[in-house]
N, C-alpha and C positions, 0 to 999 in steps of 0.2 A: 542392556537394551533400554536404558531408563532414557539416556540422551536420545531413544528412536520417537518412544512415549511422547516427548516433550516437543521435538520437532512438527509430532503428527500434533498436537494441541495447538501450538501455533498456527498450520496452516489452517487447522479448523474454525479460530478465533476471527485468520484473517481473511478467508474466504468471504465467512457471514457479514464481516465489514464489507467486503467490496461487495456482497449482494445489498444489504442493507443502503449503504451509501453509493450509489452509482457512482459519483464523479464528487470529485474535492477541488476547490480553487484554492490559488495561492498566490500575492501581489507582490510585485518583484522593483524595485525603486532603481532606476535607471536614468544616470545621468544628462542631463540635454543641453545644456550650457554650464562651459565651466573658463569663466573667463576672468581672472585677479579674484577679486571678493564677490564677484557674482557666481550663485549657484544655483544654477535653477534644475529639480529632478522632476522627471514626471511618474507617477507610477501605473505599475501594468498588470492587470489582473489574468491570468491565464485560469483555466478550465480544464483539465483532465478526464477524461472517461475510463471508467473501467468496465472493461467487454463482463456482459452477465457469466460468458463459459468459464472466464479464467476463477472467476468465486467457486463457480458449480468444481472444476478441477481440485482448485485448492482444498477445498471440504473434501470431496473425493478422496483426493491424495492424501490428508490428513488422518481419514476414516481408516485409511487402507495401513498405513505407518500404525496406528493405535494397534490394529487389529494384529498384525504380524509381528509387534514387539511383546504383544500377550501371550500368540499361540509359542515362539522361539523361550519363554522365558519359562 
């Protein structure tokens, strides 16, 4: 039950991340002309959201894995 332990610690970790940091960006470099020796890229910054229930869950479900791999062991 140690692999349940460790499962439930990670979602716990990563829950509080996503409450903690709502949303993360990440820039993506995207071609726009590519013609002989000319190259020209533009890049593109995107924005992600992360829903508050899906942390609330993760914790949850992390709480819940801890707890069950103690009482089964």
């Amino acid at each position: 039950m140690r692999s349940l332990t460790l499962v439930g610690a990670v979602l716990i970790v990563f829950g509080i991340a996503g409450l903690v940091f709502n949303q993360f960006s990440y820039s993506e470099n995207k071609p726009v002309l590519d013609a002989g020796p000319i190259h020209i890229k533009a890049e593109e910054e995107h924005h992600v959201a992360i829903p508050m229930i899906a942390g609330i869950v993760a914790v949850v479900a992390g709480l819940g894995m801890i707890i069950v791999s103690r009482r089964s062991a």
